[in-house]
C-alpha positions as YAML, in Angstrom:
chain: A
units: angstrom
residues:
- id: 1
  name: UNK
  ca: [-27.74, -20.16, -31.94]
- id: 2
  name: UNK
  ca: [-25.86, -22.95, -33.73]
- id: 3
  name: UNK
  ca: [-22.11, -21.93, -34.24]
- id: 4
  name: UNK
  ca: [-20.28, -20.98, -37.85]
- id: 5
  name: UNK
  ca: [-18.45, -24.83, -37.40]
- id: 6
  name: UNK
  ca: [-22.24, -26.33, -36.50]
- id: 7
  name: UNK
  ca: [-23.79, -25.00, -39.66]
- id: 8
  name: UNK
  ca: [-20.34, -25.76, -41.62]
- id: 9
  name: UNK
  ca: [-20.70, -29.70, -40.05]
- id: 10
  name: UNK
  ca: [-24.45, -29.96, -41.00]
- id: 11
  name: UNK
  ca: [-23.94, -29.42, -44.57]
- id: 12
  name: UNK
  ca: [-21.22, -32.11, -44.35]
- id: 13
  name: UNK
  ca: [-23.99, -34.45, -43.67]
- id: 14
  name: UNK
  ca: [-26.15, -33.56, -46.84]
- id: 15
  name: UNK
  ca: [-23.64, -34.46, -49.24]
- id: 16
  name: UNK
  ca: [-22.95, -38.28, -48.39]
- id: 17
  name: UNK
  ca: [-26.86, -38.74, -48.11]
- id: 18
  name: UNK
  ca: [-26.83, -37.52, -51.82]
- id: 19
  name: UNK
  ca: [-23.99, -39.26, -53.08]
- id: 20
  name: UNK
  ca: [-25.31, -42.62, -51.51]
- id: 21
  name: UNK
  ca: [-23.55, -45.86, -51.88]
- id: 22
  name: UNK
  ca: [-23.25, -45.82, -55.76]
- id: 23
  name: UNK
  ca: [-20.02, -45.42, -57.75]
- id: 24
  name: UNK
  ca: [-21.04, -42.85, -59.91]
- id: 25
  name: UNK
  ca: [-22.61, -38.83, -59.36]
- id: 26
  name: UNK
  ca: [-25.57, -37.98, -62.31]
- id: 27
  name: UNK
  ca: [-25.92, -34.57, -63.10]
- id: 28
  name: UNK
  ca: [-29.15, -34.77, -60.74]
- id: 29
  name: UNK
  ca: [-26.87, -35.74, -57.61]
- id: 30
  name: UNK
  ca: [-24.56, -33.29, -58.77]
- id: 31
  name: UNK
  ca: [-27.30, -30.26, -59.08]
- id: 32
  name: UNK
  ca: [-28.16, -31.09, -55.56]
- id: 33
  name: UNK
  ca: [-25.19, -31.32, -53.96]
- id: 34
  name: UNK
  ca: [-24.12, -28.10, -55.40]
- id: 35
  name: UNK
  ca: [-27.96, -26.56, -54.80]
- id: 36
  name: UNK
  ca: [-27.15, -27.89, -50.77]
- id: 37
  name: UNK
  ca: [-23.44, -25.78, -50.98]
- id: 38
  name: UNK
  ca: [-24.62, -23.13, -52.43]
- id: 39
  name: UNK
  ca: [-27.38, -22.57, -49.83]
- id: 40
  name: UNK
  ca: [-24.45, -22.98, -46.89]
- id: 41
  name: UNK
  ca: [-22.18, -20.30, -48.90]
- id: 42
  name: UNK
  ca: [-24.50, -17.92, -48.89]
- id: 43
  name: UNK
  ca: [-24.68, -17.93, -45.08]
- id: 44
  name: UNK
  ca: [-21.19, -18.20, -44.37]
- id: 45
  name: UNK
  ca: [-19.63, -15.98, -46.84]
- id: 46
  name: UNK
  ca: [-20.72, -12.23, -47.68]
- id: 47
  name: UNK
  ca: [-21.99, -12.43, -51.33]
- id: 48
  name: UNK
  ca: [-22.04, -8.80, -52.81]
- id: 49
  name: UNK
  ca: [-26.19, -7.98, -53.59]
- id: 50
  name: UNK
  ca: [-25.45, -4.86, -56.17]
- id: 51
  name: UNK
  ca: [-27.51, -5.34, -58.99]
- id: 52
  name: UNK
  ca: [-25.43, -4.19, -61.54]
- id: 53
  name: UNK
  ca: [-21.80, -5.97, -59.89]
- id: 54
  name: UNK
  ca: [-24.57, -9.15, -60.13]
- id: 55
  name: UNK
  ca: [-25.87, -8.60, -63.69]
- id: 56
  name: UNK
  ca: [-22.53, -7.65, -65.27]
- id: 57
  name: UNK
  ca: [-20.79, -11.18, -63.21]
- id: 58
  name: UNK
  ca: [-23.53, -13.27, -64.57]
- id: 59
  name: UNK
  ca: [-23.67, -12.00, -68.46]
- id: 60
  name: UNK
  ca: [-19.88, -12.80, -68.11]
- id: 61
  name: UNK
  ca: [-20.10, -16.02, -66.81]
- id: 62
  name: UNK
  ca: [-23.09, -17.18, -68.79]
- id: 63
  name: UNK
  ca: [-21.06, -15.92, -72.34]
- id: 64
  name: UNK
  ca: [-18.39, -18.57, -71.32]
- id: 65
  name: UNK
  ca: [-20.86, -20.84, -69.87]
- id: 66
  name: UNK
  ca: [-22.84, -21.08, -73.02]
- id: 67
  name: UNK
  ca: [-19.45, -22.13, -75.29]
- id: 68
  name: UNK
  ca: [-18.44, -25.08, -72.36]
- id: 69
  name: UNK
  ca: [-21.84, -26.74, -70.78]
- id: 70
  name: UNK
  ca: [-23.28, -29.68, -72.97]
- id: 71
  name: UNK
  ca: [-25.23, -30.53, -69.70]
- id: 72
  name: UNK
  ca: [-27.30, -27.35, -70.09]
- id: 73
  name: UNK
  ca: [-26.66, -26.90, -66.23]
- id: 74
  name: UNK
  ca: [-28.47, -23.80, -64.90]
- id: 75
  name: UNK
  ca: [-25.36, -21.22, -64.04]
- id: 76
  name: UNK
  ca: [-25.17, -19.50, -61.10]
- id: 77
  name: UNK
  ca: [-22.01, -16.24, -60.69]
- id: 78
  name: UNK
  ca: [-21.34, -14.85, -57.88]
- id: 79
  name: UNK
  ca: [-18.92, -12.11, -56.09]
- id: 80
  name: UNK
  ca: [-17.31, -12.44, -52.42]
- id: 81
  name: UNK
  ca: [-17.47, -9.22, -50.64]
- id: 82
  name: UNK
  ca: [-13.98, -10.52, -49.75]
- id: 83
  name: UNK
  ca: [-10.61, -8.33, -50.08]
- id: 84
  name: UNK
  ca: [-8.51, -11.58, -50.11]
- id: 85
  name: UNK
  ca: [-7.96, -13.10, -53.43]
- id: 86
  name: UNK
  ca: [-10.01, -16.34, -54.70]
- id: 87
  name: UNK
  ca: [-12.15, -18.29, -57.08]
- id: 88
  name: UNK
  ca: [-13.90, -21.02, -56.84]
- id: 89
  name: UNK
  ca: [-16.43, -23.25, -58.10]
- id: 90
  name: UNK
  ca: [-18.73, -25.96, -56.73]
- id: 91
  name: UNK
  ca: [-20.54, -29.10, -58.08]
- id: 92
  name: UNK
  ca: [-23.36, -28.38, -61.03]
- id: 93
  name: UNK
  ca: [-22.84, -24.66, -61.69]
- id: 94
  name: UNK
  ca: [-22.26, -22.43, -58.90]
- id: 95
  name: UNK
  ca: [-19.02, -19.83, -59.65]
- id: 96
  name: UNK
  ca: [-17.58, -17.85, -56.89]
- id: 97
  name: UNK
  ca: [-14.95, -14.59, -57.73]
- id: 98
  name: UNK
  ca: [-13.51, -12.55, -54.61]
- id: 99
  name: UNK
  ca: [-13.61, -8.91, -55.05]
- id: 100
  name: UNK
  ca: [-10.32, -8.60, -54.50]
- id: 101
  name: UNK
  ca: [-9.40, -10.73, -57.19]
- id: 102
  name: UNK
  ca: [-11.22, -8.74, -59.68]
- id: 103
  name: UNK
  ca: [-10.16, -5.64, -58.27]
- id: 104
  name: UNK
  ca: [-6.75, -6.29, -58.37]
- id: 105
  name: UNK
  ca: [-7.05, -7.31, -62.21]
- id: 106
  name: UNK
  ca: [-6.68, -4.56, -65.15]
- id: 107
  name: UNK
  ca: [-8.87, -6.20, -67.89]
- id: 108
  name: UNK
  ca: [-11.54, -8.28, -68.80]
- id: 109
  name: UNK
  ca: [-9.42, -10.67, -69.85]
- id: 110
  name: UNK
  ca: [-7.94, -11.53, -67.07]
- id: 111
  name: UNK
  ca: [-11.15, -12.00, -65.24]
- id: 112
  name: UNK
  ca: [-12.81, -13.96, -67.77]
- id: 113
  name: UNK
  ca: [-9.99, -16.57, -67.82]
- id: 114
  name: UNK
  ca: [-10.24, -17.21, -63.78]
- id: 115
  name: UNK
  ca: [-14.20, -17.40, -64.66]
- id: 116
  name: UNK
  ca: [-13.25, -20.23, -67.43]
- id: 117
  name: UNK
  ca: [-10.98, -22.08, -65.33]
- id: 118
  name: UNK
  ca: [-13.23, -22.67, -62.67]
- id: 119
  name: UNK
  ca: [-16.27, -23.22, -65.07]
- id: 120
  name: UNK
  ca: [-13.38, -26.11, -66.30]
- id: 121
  name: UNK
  ca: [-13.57, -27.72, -62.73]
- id: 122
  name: UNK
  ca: [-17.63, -28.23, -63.06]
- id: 123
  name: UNK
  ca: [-17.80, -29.31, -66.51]
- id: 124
  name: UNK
  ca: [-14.84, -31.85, -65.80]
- id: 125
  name: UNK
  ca: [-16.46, -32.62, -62.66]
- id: 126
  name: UNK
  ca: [-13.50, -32.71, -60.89]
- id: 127
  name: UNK
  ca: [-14.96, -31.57, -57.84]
- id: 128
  name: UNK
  ca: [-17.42, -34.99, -58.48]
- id: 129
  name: UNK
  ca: [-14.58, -37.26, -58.78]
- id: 130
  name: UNK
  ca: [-12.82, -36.11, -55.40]
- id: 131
  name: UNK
  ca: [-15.95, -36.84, -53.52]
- id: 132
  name: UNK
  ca: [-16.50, -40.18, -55.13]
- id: 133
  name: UNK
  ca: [-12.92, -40.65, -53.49]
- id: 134
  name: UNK
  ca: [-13.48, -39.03, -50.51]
- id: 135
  name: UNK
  ca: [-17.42, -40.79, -49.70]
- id: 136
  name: UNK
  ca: [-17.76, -40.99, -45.41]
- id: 137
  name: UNK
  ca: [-15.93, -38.11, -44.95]
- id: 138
  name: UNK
  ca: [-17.03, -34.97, -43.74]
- id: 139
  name: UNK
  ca: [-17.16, -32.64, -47.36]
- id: 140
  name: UNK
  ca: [-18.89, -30.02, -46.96]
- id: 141
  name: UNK
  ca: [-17.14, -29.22, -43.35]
- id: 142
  name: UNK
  ca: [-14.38, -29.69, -45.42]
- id: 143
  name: UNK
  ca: [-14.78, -26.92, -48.35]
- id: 144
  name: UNK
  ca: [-15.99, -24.57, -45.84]
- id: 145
  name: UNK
  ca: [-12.69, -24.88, -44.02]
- id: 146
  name: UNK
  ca: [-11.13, -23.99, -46.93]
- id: 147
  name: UNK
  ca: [-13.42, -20.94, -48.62]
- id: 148
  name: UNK
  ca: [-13.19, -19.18, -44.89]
- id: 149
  name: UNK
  ca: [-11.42, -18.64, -41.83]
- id: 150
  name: UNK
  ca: [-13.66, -21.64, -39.85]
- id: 151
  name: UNK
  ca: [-11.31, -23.92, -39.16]
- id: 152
  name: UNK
  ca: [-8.51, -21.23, -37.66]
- id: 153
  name: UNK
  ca: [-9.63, -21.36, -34.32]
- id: 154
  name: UNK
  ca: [-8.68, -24.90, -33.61]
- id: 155
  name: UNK
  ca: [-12.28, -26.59, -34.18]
- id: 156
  name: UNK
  ca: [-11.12, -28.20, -36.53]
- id: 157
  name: UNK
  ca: [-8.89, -30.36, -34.80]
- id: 158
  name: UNK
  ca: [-11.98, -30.72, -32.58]
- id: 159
  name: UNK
  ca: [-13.90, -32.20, -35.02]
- id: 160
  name: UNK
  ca: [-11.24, -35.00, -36.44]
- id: 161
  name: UNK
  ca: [-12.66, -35.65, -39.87]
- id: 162
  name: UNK
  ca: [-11.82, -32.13, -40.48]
- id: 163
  name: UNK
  ca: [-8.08, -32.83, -40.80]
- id: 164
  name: UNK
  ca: [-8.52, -36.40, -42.51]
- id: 165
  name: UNK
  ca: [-9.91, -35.02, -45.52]
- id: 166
  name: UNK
  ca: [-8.25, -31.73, -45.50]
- id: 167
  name: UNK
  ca: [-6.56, -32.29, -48.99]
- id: 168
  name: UNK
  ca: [-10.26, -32.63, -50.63]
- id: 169
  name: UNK
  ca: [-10.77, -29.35, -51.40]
- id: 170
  name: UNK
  ca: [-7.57, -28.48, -52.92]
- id: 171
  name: UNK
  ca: [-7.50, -29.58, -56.72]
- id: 172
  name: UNK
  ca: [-4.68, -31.88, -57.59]
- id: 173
  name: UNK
  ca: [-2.08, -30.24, -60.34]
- id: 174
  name: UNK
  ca: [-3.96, -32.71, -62.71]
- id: 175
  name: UNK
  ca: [-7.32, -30.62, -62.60]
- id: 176
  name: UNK
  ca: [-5.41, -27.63, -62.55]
- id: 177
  name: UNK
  ca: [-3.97, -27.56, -65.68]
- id: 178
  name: UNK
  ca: [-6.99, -29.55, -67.33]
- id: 179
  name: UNK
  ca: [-9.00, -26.37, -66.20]
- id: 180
  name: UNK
  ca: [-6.19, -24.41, -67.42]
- id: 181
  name: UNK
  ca: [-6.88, -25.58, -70.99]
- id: 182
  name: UNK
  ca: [-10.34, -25.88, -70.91]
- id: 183
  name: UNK
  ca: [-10.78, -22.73, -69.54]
- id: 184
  name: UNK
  ca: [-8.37, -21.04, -72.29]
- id: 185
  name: UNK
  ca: [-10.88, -22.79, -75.16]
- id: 186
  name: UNK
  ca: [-13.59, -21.26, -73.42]
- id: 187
  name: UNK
  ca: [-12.70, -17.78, -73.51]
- id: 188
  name: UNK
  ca: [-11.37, -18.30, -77.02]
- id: 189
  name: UNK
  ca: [-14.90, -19.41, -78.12]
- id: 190
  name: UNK
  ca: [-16.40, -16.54, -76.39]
- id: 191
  name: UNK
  ca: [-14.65, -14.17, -78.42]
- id: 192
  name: UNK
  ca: [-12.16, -12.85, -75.59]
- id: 193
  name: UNK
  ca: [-8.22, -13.11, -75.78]
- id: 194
  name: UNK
  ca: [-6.95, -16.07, -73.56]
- id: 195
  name: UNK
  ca: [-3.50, -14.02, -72.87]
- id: 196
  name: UNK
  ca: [-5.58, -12.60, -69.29]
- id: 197
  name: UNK
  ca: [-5.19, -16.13, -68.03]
- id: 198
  name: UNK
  ca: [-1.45, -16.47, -67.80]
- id: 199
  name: UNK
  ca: [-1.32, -12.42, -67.13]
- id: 200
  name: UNK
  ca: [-3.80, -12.88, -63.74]
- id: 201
  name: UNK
  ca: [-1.08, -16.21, -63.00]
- id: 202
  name: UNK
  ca: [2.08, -13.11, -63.60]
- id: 203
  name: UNK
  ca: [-0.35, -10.61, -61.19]
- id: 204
  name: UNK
  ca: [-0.67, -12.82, -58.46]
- id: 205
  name: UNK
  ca: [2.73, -14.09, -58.56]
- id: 206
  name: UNK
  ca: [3.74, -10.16, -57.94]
- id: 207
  name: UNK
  ca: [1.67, -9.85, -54.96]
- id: 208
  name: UNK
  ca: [2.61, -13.23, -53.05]
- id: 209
  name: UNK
  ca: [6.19, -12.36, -53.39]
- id: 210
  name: UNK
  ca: [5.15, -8.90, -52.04]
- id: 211
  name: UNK
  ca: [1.83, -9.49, -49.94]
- id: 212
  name: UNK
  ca: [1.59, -13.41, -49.31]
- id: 213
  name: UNK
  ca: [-0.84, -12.98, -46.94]
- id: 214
  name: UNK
  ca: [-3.31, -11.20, -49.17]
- id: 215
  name: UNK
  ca: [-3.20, -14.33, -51.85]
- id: 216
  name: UNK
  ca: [-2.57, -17.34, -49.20]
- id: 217
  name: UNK
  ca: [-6.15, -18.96, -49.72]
- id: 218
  name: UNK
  ca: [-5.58, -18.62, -53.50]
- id: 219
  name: UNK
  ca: [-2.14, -20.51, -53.61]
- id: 220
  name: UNK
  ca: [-3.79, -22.94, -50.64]
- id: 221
  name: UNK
  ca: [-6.81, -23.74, -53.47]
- id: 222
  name: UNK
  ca: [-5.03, -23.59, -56.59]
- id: 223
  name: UNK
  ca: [-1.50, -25.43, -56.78]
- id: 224
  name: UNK
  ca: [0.59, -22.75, -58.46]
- id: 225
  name: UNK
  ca: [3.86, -22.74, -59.82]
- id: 226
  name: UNK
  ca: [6.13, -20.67, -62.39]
- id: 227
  name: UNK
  ca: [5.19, -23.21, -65.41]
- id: 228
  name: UNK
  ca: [1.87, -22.59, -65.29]
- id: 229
  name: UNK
  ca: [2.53, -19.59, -66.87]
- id: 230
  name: UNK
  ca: [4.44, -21.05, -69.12]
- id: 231
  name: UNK
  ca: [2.42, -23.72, -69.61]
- id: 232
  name: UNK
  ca: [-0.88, -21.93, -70.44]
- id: 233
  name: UNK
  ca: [1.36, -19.12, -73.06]
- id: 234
  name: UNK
  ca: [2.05, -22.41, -74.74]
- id: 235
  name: UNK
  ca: [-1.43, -23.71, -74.98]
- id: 236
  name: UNK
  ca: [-2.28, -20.45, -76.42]
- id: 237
  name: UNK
  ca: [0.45, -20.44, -79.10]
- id: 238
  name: UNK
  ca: [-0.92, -23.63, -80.38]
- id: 239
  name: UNK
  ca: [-3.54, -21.88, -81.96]
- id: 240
  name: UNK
  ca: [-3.80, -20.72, -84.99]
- id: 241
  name: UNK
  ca: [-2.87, -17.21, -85.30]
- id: 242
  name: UNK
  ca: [-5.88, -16.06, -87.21]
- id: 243
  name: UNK
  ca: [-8.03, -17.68, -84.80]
- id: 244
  name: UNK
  ca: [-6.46, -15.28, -81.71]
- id: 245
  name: UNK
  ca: [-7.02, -12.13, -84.19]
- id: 246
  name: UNK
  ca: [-9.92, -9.81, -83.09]
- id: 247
  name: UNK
  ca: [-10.55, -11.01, -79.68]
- id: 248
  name: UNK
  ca: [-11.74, -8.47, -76.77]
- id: 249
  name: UNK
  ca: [-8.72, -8.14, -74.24]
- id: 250
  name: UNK
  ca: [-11.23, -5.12, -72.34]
- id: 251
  name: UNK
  ca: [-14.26, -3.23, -72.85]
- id: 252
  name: UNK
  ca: [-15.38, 0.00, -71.29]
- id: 253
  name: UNK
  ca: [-18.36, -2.18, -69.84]
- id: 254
  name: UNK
  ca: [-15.76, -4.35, -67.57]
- id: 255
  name: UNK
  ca: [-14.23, -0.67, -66.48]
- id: 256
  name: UNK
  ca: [-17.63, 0.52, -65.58]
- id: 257
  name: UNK
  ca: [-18.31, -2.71, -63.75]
- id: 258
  name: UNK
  ca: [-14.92, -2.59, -61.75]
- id: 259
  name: UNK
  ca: [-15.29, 0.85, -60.72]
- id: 260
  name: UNK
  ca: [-18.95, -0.13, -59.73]
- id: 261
  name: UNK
  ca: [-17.12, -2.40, -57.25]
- id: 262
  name: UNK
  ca: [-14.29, -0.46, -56.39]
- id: 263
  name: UNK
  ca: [-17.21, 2.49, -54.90]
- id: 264
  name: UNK
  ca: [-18.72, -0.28, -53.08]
- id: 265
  name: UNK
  ca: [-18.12, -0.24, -49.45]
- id: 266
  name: UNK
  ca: [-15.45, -1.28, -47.89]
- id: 267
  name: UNK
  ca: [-16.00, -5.49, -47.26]
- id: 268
  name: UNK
  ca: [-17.14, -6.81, -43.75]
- id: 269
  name: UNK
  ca: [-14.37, -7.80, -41.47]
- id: 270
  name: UNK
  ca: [-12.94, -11.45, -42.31]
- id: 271
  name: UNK
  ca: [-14.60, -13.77, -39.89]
- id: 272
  name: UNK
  ca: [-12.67, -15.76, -37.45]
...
């Protein structure tokens, strides 16, 4: 039986085969690449299989979706069966949300704006542009360190390319806040108020000054600081006030769906 790091290192070598030895990543590359992660995720990480935690997640996603693709990229949402708190997305449409992110939120709001950020990072392809930087490394080894505990016992020192890349995965404060505004004109055009972004910022704030160790792989991922709460208040107050009238801040349907997951059974243990 290959080991978690020998599965993690073969995926690394799809993604240079795909991205070849042109500049530039089409939407086609880009579908495949992310097709190839997504694959490797779903072996590595334990994706929740309820169908209504699924259908609810992907309605969600696919209302935000609709208002941000002009690629018409086919959208795939997903939930970690994963206490510890994270997001993230990868290359041409695949959207991962921890459990324990959306359990530890109080609206659909708040959800929905984490689901628009990181549906910011595809459609700005920044995830494209760090790999166009980042070309002979090993990627996918790489984002797998990242998403899950592979890389604490050591291997990856083992492995060397491992550590030489180790910043790829982590989105520069650049992306951040570009997927910060994006992501608060998506909900906006879906009809939901864009306050649940900076709120879920002020909620996991809270916990990392009380918990750090249950939102470490958040803060690792996403660059964080105090003005990004400020920052994104701002972006909202730019609007016009009769535009922010009227949206949904929760619905009894997100309520249902949370306690759906909050009955589930209790996640696997974290791998190490």
């Amino acid at each position: 039986m290959r080991t978690r790091f020998a599965r993690a290192a073969h995926a690394a070598l799809i993604t240079p085969a795909l991205l070849g030895s042109a500049c530039a990543v089409s939407t086609q590359q880009e579908i495949e690449i992310g097709s190839s992660y997504a694959t490797q995720i779903a072996k590595e990480l334990p994706l929740i299989q309820d169908a209504e935690v699924t259908r609810y997640i992907t309605a969600l996603g696919d209302s935000l979706a609709r208002v941000a693709d002009q690629r018409n990229l086919d959208w795939h949402f997903h939930v970690v069966d994963s206490r510890e708190v994270n997001a993230f997305a990868v290359p041409g449409g695949y959207i991962y949300v921890n459990r324990g992110l959306i359990e530890r939120a109080g609206t659909l709001a708040q959800v929905a704006g984490v689901i628009g950020h990181e549906i910011g990072h595809v459609t700005r392809r920044h995830s494209v542009k760090q790999m166009q930087k980042a070309q002979g490394t090993s990627i996918g080894a790489t984002l797998l360190c990242t998403l899950t505990s592979a890389c604490n016992s050591g291997l990856a020192k083992a492995a060397g390319q491992i550590s030489a890349s180790a910043a790829f995965a982590k989105f520069s404060r650049t992306d951040e806040a570009e997927a910060d505004e994006v992501g608060v004109q998506y909900v906006i055009k879906a009809g939901i108020d864009p306050n649940g972004i900076p709120e879920m910022f002020e909620i996991l704030q809270k916990e990392r000054k009380a918990t750090p160790t249950e939102v470490d792989r958040f803060f690792a991922s996403h660059p964080m600081e105090e003005s990004r709460i400020s920052d994104t208040r701002r972006m909202i107050a730019a609007y016009p006030v009769a535009q922010l009238k009227g949206l949904r801040r929760d619905t009894p349907a997100f309520q249902a769906f949370k306690k759906r997951l909050l009955a589930l059974p209790a996640p696997p243990p974290a791998k190490k």
